[in-house]
PDB file with SEQRES, HELIX, SHEET and CRYST1 records, atoms N, CA, C and O in Angstrom:
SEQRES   1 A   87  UNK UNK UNK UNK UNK UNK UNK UNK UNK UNK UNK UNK UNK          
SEQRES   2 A   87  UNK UNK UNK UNK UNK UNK UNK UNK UNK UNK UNK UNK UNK          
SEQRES   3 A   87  UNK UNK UNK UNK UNK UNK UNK UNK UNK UNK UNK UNK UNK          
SEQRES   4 A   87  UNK UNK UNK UNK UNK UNK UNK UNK UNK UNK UNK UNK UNK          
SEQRES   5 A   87  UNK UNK UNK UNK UNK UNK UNK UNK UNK UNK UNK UNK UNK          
SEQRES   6 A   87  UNK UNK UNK UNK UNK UNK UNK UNK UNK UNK UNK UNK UNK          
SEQRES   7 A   87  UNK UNK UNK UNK UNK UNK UNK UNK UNK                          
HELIX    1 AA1 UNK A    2  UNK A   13  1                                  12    
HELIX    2 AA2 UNK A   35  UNK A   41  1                                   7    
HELIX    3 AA3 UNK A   56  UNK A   86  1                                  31    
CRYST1    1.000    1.000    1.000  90.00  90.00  90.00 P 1           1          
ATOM      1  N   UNK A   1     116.353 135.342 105.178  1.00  0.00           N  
ATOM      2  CA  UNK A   1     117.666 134.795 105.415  1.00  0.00           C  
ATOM      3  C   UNK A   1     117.722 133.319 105.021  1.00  0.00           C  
ATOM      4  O   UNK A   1     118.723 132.767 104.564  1.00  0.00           O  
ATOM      5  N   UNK A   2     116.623 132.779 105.230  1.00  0.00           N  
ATOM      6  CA  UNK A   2     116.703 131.161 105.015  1.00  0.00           C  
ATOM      7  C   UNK A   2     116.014 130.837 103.701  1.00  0.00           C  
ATOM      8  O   UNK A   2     115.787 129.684 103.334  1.00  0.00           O  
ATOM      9  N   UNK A   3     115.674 132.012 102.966  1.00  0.00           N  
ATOM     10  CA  UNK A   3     115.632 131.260 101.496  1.00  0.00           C  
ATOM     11  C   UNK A   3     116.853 131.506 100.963  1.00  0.00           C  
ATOM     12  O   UNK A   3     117.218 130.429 100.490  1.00  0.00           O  
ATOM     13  N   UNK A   4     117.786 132.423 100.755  1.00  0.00           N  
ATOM     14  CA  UNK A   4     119.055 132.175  99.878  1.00  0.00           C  
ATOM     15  C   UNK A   4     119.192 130.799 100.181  1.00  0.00           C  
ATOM     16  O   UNK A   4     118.619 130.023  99.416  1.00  0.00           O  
ATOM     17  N   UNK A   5     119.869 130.300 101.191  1.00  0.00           N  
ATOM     18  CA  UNK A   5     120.524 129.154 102.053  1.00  0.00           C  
ATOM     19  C   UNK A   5     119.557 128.061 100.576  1.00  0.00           C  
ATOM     20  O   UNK A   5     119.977 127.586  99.520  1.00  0.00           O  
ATOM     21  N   UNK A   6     118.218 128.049 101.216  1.00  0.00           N  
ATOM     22  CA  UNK A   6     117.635 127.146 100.138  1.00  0.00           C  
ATOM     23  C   UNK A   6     117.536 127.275  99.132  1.00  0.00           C  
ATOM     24  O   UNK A   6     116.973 126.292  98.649  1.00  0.00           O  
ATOM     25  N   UNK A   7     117.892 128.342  98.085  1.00  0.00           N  
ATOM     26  CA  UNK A   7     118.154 128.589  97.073  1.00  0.00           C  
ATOM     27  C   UNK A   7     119.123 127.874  96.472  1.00  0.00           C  
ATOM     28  O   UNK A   7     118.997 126.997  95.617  1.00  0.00           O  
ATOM     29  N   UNK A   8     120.294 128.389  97.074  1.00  0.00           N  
ATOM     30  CA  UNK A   8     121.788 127.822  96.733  1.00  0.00           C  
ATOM     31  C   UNK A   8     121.572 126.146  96.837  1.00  0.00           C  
ATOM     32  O   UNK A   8     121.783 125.552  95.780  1.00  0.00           O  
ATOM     33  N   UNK A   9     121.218 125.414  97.869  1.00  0.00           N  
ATOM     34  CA  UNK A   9     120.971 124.232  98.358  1.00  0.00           C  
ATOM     35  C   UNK A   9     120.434 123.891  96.898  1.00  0.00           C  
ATOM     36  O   UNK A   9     121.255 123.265  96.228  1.00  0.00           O  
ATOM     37  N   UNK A  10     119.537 124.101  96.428  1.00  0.00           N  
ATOM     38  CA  UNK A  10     118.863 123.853  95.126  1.00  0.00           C  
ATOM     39  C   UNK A  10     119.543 123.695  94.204  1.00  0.00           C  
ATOM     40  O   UNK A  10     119.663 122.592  93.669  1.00  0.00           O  
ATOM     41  N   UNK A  11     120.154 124.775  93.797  1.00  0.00           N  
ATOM     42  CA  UNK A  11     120.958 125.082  92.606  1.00  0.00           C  
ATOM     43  C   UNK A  11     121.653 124.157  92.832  1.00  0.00           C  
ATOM     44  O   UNK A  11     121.481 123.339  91.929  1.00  0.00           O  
ATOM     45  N   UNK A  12     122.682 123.649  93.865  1.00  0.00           N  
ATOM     46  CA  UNK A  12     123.986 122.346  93.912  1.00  0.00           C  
ATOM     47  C   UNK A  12     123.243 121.074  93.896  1.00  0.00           C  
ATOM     48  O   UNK A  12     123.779 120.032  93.520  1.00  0.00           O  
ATOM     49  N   UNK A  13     122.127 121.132  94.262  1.00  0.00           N  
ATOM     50  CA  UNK A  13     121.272 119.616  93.563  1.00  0.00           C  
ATOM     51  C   UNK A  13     121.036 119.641  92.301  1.00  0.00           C  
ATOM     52  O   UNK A  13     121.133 118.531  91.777  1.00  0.00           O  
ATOM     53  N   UNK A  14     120.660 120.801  91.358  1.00  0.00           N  
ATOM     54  CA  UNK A  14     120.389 120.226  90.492  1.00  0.00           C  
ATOM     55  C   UNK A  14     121.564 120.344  89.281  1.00  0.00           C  
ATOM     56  O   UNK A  14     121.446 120.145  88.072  1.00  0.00           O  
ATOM     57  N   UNK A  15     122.733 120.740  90.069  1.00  0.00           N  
ATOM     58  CA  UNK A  15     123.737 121.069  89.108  1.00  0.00           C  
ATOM     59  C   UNK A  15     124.714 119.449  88.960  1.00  0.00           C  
ATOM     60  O   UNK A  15     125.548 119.128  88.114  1.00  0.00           O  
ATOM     61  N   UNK A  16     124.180 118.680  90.164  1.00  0.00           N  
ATOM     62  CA  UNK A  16     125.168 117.750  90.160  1.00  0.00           C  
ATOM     63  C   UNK A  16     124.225 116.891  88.995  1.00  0.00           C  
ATOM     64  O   UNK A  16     123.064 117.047  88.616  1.00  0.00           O  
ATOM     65  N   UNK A  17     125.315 115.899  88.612  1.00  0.00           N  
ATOM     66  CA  UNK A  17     124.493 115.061  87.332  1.00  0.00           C  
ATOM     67  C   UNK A  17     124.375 113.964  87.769  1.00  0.00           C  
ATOM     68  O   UNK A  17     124.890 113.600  88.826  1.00  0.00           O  
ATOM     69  N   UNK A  18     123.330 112.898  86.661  1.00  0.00           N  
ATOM     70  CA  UNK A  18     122.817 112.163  87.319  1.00  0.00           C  
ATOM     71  C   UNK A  18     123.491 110.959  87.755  1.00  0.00           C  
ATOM     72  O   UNK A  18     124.646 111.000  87.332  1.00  0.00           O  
ATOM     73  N   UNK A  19     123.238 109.751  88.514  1.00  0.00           N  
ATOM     74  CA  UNK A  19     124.432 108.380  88.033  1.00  0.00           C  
ATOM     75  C   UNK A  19     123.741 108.076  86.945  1.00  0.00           C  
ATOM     76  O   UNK A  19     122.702 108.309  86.326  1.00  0.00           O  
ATOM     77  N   UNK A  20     125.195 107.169  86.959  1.00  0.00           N  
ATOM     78  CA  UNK A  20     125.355 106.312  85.300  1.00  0.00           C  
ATOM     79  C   UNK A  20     123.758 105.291  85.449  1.00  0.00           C  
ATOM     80  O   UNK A  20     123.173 104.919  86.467  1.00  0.00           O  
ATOM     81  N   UNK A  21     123.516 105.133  84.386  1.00  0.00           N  
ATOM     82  CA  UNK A  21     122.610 103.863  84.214  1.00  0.00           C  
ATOM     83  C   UNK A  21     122.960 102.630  84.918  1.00  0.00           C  
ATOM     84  O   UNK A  21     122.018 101.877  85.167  1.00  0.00           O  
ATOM     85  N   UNK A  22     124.199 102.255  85.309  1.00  0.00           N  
ATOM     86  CA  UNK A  22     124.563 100.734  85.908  1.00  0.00           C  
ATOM     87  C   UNK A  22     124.269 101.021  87.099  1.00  0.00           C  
ATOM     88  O   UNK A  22     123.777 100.060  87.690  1.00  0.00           O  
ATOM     89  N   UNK A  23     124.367 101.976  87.725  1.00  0.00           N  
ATOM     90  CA  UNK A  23     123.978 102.052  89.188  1.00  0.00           C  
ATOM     91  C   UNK A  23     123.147 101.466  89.498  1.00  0.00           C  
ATOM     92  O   UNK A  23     123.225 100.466  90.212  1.00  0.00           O  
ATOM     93  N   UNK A  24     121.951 102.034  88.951  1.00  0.00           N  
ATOM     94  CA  UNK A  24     120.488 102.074  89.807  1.00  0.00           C  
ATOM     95  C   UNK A  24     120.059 100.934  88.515  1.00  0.00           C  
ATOM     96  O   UNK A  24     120.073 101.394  87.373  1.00  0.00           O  
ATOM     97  N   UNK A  25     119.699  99.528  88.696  1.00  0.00           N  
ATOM     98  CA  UNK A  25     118.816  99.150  87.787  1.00  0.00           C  
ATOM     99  C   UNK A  25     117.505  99.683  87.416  1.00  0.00           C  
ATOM    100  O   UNK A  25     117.250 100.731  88.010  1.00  0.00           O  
ATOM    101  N   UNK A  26     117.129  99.515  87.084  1.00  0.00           N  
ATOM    102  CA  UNK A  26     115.566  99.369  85.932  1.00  0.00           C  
ATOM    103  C   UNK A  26     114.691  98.392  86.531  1.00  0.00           C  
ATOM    104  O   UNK A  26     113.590  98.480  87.075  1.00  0.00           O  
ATOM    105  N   UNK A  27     115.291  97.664  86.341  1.00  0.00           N  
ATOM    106  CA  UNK A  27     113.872  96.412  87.031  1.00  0.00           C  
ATOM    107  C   UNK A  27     114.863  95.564  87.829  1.00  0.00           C  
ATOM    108  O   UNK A  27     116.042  95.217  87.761  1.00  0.00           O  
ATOM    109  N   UNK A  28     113.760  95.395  88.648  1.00  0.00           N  
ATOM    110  CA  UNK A  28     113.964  94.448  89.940  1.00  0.00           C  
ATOM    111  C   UNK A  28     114.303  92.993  89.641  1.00  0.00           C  
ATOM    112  O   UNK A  28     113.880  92.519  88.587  1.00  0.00           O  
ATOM    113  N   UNK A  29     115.096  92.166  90.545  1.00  0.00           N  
ATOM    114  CA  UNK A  29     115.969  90.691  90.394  1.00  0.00           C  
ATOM    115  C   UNK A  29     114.205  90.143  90.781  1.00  0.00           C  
ATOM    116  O   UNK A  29     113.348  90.726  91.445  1.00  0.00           O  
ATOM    117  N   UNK A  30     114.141  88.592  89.936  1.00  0.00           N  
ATOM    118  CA  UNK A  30     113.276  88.259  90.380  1.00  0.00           C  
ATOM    119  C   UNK A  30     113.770  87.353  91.723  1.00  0.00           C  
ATOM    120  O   UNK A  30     114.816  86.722  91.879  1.00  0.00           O  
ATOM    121  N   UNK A  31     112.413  87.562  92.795  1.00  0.00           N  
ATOM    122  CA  UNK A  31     112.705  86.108  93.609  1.00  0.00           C  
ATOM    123  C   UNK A  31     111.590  85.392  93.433  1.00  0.00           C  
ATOM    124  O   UNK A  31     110.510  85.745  92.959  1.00  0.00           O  
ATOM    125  N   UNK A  32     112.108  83.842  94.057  1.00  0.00           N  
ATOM    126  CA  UNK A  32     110.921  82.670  94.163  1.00  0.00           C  
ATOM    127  C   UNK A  32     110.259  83.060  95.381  1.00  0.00           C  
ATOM    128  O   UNK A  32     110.762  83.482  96.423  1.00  0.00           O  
ATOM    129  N   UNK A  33     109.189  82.878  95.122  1.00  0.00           N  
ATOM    130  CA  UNK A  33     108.319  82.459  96.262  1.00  0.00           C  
ATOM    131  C   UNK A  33     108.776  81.917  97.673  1.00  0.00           C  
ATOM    132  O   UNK A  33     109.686  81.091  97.592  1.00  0.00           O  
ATOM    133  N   UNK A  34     108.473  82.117  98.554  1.00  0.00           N  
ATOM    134  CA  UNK A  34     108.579  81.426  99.781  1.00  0.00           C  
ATOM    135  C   UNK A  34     107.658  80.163  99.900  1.00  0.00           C  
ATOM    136  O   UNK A  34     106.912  79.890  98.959  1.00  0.00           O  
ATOM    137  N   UNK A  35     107.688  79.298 101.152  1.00  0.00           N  
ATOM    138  CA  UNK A  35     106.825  78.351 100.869  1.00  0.00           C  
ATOM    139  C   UNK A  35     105.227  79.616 101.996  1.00  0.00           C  
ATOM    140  O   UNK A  35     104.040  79.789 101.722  1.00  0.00           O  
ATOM    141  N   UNK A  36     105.921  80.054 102.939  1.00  0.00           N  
ATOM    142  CA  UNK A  36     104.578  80.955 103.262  1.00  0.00           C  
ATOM    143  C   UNK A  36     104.065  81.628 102.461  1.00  0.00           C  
ATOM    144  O   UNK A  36     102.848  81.747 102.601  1.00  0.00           O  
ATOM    145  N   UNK A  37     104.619  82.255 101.456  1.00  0.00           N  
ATOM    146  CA  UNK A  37     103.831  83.196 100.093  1.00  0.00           C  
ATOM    147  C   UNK A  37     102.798  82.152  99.777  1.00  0.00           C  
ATOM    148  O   UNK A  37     101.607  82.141 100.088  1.00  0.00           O  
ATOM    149  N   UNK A  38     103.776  80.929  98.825  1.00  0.00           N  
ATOM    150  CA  UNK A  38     103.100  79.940  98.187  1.00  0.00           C  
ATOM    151  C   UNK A  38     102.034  79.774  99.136  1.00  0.00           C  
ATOM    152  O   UNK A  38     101.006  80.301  98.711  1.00  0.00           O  
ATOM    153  N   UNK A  39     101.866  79.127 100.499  1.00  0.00           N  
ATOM    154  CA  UNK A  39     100.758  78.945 100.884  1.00  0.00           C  
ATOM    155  C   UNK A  39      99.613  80.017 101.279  1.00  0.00           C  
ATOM    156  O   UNK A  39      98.504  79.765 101.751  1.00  0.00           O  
ATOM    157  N   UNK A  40     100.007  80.912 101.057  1.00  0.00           N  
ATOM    158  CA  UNK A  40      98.802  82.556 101.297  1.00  0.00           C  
ATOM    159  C   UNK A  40      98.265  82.329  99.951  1.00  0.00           C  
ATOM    160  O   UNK A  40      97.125  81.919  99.730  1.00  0.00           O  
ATOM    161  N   UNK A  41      99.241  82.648  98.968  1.00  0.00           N  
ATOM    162  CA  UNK A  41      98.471  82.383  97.566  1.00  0.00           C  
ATOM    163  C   UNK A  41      97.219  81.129  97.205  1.00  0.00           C  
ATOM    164  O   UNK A  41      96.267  81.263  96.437  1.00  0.00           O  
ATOM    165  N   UNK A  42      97.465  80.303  97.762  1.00  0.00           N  
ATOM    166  CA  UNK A  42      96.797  79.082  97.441  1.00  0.00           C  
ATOM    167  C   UNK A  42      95.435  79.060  97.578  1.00  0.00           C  
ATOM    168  O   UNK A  42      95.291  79.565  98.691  1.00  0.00           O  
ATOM    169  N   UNK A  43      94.172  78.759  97.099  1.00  0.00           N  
ATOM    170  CA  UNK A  43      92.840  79.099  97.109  1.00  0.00           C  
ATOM    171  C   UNK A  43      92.144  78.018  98.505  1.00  0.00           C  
ATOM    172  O   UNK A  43      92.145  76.817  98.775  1.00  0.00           O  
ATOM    173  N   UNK A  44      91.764  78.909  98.933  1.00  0.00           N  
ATOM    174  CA  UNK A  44      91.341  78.349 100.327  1.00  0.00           C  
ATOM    175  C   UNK A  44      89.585  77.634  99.965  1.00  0.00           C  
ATOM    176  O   UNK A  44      88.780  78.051  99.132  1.00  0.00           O  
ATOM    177  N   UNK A  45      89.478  76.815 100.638  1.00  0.00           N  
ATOM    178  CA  UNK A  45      87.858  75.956 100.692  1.00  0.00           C  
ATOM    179  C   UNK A  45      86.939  76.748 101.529  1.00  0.00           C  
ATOM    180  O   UNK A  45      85.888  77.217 101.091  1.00  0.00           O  
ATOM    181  N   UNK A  46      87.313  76.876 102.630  1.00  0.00           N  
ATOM    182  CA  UNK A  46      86.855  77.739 103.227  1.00  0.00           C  
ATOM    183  C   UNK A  46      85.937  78.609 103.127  1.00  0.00           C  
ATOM    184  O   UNK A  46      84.759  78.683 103.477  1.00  0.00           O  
ATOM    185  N   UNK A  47      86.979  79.539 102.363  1.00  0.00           N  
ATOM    186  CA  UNK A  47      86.075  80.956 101.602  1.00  0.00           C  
ATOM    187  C   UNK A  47      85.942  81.011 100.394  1.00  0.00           C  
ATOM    188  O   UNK A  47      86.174  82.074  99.819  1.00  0.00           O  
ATOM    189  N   UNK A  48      85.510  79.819  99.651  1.00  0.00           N  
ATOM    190  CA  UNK A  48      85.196  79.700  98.288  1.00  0.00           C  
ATOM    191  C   UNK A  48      83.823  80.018  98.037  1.00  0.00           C  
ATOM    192  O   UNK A  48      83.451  80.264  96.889  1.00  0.00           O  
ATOM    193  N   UNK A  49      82.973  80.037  99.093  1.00  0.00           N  
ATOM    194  CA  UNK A  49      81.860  80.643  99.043  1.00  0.00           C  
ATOM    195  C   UNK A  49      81.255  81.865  99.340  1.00  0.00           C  
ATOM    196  O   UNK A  49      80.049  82.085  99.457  1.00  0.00           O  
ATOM    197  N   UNK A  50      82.080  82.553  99.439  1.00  0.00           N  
ATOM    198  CA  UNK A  50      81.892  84.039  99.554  1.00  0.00           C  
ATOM    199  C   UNK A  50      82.896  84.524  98.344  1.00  0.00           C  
ATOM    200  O   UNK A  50      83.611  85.498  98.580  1.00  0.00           O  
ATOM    201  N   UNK A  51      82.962  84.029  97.347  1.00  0.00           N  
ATOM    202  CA  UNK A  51      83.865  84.580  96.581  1.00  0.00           C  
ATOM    203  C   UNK A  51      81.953  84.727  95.275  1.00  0.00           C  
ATOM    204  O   UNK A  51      80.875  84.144  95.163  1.00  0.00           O  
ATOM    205  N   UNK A  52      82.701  85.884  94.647  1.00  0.00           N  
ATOM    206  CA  UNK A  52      81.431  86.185  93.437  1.00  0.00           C  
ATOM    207  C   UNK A  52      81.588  85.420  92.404  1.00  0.00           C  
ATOM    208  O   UNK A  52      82.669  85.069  91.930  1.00  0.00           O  
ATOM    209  N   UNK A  53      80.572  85.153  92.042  1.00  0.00           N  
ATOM    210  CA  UNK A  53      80.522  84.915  90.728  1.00  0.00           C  
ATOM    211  C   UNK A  53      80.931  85.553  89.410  1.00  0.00           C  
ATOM    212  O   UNK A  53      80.289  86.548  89.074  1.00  0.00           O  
ATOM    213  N   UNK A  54      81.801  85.171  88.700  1.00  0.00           N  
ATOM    214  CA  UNK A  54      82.410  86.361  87.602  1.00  0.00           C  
ATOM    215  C   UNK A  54      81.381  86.498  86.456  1.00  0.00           C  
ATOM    216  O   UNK A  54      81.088  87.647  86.126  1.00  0.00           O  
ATOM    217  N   UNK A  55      80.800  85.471  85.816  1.00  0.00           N  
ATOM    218  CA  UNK A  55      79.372  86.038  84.777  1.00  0.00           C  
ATOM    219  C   UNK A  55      78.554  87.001  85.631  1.00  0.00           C  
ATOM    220  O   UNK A  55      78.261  88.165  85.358  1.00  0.00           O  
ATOM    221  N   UNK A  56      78.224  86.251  86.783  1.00  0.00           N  
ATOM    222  CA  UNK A  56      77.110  87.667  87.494  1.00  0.00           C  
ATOM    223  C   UNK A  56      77.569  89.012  87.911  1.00  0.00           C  
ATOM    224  O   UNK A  56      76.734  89.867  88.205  1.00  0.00           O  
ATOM    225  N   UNK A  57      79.027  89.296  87.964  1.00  0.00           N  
ATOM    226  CA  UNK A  57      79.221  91.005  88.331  1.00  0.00           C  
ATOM    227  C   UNK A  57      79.689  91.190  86.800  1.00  0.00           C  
ATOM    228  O   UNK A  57      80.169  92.254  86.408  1.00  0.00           O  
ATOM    229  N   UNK A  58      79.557  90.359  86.184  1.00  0.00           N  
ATOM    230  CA  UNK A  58      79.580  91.001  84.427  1.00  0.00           C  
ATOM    231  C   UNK A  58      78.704  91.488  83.527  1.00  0.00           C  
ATOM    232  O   UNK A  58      78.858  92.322  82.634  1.00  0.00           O  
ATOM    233  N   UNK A  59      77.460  90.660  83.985  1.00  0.00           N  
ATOM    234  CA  UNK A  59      76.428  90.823  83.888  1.00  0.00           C  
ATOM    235  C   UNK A  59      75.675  92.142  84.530  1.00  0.00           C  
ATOM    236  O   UNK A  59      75.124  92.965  83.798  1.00  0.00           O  
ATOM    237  N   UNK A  60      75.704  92.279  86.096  1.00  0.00           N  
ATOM    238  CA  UNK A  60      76.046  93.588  86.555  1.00  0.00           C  
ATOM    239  C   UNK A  60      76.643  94.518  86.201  1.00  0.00           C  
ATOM    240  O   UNK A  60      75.936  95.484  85.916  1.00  0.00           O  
ATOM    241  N   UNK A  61      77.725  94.646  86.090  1.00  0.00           N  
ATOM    242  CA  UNK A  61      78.470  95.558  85.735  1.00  0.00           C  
ATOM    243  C   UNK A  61      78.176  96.230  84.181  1.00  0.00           C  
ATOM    244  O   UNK A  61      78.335  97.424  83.926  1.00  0.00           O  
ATOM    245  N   UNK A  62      77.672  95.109  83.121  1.00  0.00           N  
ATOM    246  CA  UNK A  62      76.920  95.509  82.058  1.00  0.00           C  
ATOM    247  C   UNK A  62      76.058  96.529  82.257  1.00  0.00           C  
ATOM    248  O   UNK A  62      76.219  97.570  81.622  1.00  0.00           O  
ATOM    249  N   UNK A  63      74.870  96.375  83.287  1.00  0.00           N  
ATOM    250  CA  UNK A  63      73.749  96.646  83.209  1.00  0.00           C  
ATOM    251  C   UNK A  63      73.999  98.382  83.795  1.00  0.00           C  
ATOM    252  O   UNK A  63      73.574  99.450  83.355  1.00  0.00           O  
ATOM    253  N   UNK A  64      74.882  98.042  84.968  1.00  0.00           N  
ATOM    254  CA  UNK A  64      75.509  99.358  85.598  1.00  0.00           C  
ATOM    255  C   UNK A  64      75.825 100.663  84.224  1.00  0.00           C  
ATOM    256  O   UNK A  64      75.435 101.830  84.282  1.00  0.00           O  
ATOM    257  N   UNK A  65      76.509 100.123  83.233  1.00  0.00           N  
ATOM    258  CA  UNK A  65      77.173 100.702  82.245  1.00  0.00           C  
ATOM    259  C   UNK A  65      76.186 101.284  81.322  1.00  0.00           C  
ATOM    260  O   UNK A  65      76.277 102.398  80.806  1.00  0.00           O  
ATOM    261  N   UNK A  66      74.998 100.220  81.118  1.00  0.00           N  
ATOM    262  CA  UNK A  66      74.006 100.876  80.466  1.00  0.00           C  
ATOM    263  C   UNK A  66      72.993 101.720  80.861  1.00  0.00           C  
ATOM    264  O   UNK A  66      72.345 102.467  80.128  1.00  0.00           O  
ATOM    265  N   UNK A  67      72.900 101.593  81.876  1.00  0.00           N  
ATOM    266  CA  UNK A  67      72.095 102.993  83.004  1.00  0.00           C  
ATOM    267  C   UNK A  67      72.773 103.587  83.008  1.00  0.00           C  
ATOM    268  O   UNK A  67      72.376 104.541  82.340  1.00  0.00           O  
ATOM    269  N   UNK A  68      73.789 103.780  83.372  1.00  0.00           N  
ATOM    270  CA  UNK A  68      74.835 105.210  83.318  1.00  0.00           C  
ATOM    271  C   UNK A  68      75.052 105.965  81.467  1.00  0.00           C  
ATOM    272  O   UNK A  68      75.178 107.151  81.165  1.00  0.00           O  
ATOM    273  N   UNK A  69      75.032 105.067  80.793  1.00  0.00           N  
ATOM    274  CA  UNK A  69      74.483 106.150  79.576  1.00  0.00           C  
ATOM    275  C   UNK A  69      73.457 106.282  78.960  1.00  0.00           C  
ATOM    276  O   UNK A  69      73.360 106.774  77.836  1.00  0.00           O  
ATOM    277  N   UNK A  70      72.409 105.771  79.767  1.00  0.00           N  
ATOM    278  CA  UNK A  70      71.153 105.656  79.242  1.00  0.00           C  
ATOM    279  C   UNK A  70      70.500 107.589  80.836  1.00  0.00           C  
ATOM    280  O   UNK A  70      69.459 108.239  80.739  1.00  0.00           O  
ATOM    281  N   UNK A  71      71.068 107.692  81.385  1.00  0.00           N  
ATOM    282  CA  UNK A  71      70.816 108.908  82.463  1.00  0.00           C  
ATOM    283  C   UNK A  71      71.721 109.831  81.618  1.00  0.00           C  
ATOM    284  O   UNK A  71      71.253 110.970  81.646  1.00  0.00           O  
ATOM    285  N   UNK A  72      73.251 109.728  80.610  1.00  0.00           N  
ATOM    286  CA  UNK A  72      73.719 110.792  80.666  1.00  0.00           C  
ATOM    287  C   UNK A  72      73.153 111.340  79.142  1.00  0.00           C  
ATOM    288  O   UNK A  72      73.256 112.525  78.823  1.00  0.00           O  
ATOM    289  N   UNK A  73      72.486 110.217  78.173  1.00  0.00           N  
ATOM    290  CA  UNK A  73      71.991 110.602  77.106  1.00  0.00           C  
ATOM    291  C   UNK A  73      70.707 111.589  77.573  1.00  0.00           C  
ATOM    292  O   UNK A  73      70.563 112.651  76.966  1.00  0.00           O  
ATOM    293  N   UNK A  74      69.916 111.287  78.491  1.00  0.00           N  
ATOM    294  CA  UNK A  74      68.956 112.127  79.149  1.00  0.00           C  
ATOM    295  C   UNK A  74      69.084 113.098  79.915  1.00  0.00           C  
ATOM    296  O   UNK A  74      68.056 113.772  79.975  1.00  0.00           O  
ATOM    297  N   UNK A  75      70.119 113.550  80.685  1.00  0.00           N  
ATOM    298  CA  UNK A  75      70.435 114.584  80.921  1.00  0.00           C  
ATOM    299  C   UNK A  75      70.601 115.458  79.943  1.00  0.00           C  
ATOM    300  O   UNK A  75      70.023 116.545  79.964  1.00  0.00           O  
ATOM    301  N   UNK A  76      71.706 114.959  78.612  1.00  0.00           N  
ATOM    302  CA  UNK A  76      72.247 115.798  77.323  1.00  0.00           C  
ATOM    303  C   UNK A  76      70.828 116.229  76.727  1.00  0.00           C  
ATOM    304  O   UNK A  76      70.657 117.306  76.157  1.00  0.00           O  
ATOM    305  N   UNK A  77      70.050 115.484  76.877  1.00  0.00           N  
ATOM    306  CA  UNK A  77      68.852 115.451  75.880  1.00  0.00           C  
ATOM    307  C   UNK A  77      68.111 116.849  76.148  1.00  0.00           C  
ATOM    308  O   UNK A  77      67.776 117.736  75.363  1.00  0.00           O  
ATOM    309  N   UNK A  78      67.940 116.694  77.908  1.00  0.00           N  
ATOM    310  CA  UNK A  78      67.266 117.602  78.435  1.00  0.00           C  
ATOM    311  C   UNK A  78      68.103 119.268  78.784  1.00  0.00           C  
ATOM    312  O   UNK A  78      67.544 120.351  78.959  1.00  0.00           O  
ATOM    313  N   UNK A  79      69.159 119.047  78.791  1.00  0.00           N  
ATOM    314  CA  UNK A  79      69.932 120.102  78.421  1.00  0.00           C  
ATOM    315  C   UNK A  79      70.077 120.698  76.816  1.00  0.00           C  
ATOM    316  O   UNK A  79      70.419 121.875  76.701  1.00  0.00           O  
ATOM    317  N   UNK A  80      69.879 120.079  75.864  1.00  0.00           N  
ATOM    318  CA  UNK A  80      70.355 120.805  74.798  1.00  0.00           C  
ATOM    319  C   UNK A  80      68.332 121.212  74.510  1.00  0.00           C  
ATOM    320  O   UNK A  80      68.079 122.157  73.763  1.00  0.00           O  
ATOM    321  N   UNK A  81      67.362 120.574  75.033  1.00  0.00           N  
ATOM    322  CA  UNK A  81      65.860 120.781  74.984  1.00  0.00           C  
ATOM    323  C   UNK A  81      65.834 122.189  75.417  1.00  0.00           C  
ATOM    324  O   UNK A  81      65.363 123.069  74.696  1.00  0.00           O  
ATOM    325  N   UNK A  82      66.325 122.413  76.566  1.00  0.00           N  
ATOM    326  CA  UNK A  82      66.291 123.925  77.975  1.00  0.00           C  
ATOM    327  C   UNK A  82      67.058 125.041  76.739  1.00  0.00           C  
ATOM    328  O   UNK A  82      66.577 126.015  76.160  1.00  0.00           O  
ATOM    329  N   UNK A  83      68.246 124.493  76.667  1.00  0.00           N  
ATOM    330  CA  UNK A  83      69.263 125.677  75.491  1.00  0.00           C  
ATOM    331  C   UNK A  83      68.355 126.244  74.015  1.00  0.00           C  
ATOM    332  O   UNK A  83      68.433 127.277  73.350  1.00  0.00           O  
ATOM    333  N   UNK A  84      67.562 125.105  73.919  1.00  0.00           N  
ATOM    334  CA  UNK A  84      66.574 125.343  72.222  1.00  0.00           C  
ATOM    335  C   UNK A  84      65.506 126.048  72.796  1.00  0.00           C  
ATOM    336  O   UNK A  84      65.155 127.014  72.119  1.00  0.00           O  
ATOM    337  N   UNK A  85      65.046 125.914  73.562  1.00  0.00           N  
ATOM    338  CA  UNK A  85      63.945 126.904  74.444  1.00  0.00           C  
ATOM    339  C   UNK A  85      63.837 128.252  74.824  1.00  0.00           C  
ATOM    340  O   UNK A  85      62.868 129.010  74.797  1.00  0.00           O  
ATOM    341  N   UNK A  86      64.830 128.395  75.129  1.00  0.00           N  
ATOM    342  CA  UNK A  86      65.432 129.517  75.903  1.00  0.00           C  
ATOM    343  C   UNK A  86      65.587 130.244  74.305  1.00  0.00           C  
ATOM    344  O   UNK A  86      64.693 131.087  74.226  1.00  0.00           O  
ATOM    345  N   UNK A  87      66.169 130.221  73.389  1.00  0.00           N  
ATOM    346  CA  UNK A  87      67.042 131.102  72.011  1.00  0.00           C  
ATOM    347  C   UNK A  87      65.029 131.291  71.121  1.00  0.00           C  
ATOM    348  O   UNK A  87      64.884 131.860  70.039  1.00  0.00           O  
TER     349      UNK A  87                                                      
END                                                                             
């Protein structure tokens, strides 16, 4: 009984058309900043020392990248080794 109901319900949503383009913008009005934004944003002294170093997680992150295809060339390796074995 209560799927017709939602059936029909359906059908009159998608029969109605859409609004015009002026309605609904596209992109958002810009605003300024507040002065509380501005001051959240602002780089604190504080915790400037717990912040990372960007050469060293690049450097990391290098090294990360090259172990990870230096394990998947060796996996492939050892998989296509098992497949030549096996035939």
């Amino acid at each position: 009984m209560a799927q017709p109901a939602f059936l029909s319900a359906l059908r009159s949503r998608l029969r109605t058309p859409p609004p015009p383009p002026h309605v609904q913008p596209r992109r958002a009005y810009h605003v300024e900043l507040g002065a509380r934004e501005k001051a959240l944003l602002e780089e604190d002294v504080a915790l400037k020392r717990f912040k990372s170093f960007k050469n060293n997680v690049k450097q990391v992150s290098k090294i990360g990248n090259f172990l990870t295809l230096v394990v998947v060339a060796g996996c492939s390796y050892q998989i296509a080794a098992l497949a030549a074995s096996t035939q």
